[in-house]
KEMI-253966 format. One line per field, with one value per residue (C-alpha): x, y, z; chain. Coordinates in pm, 1 decimal. Each point is the difference from the previous one (the first is absolute). Layout:
BEGIN
xx <- X ...
yy <- Y ...
zz <- Z ...
cadena <- A ...
***
This chain:
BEGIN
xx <- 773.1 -62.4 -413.3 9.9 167.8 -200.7 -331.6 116.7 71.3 -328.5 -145.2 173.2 -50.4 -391.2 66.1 107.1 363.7 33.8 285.2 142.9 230.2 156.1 357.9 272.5 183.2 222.1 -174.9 -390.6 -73.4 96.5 -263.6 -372.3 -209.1 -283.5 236.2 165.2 -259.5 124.9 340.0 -35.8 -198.9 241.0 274.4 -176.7 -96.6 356.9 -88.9 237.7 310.2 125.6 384.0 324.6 32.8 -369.2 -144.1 -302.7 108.1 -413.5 117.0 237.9 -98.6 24.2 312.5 -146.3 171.2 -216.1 -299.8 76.7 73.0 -337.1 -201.6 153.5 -48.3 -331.1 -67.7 177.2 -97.1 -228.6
yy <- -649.1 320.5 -146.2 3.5 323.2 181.9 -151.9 110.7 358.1 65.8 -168.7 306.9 244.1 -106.8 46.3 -167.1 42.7 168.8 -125.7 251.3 -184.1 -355.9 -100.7 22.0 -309.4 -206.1 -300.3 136.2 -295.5 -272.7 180.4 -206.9 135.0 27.9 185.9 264.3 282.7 -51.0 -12.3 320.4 198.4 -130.3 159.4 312.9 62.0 -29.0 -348.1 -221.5 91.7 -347.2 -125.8 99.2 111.0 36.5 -354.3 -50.6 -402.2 -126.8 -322.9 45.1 -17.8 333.7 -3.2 163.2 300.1 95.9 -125.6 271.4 266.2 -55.3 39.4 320.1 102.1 -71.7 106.4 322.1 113.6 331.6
zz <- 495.5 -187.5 -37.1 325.6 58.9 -241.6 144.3 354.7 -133.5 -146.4 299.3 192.5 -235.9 -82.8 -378.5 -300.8 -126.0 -367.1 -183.5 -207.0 -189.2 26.9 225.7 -217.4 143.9 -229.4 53.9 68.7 -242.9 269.3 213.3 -12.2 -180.1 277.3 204.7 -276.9 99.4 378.1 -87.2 -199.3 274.9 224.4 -156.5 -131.1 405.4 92.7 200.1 -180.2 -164.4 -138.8 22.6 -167.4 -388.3 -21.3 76.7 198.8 53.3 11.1 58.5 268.3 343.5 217.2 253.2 359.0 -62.4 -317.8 159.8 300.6 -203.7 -233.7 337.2 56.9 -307.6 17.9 329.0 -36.3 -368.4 -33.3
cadena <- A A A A A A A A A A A A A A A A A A A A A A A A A A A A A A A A A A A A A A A A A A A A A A A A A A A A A A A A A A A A A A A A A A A A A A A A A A A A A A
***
């Protein structure tokens, strides 16, 4: 998800995303490593905010809820 939320967001915006710095999530090491640098931008933007005591959950599927509320994140961020 956050590939293809970052992809979509610099499809809007017409430019690259800059990571500054990587997510701080407990468990960014479950995260694939082909999709860390999404994950990261996804965060830094604001896109994604993970689950409870810091976890991002990679592995998990997405309930509807969080799926909603990344598409108004996305669709809403400046």
């Amino acid at each position: 998800m956050a590939v293809m939320l970052i992809r979509a967001y610099e499809y809007q915006a017409q430019d690259k995303v800059k990571v500054a710095q990587p997510s701080t999530f407990n468990d960014r090491e479950s995260v694939s490593s082909w999709a860390q640098a999404a994950v990261d931008a996804a965060y830094q933007l604001g896109l994604l905010k993970g689950r409870g005591n810091n976890t991002f959950t990679p592995k998990a599927p997405m309930t509807r809820a969080e799926s909603a509320q990344v598409l108004v994140n996305l669709l809403t961020i400046k």
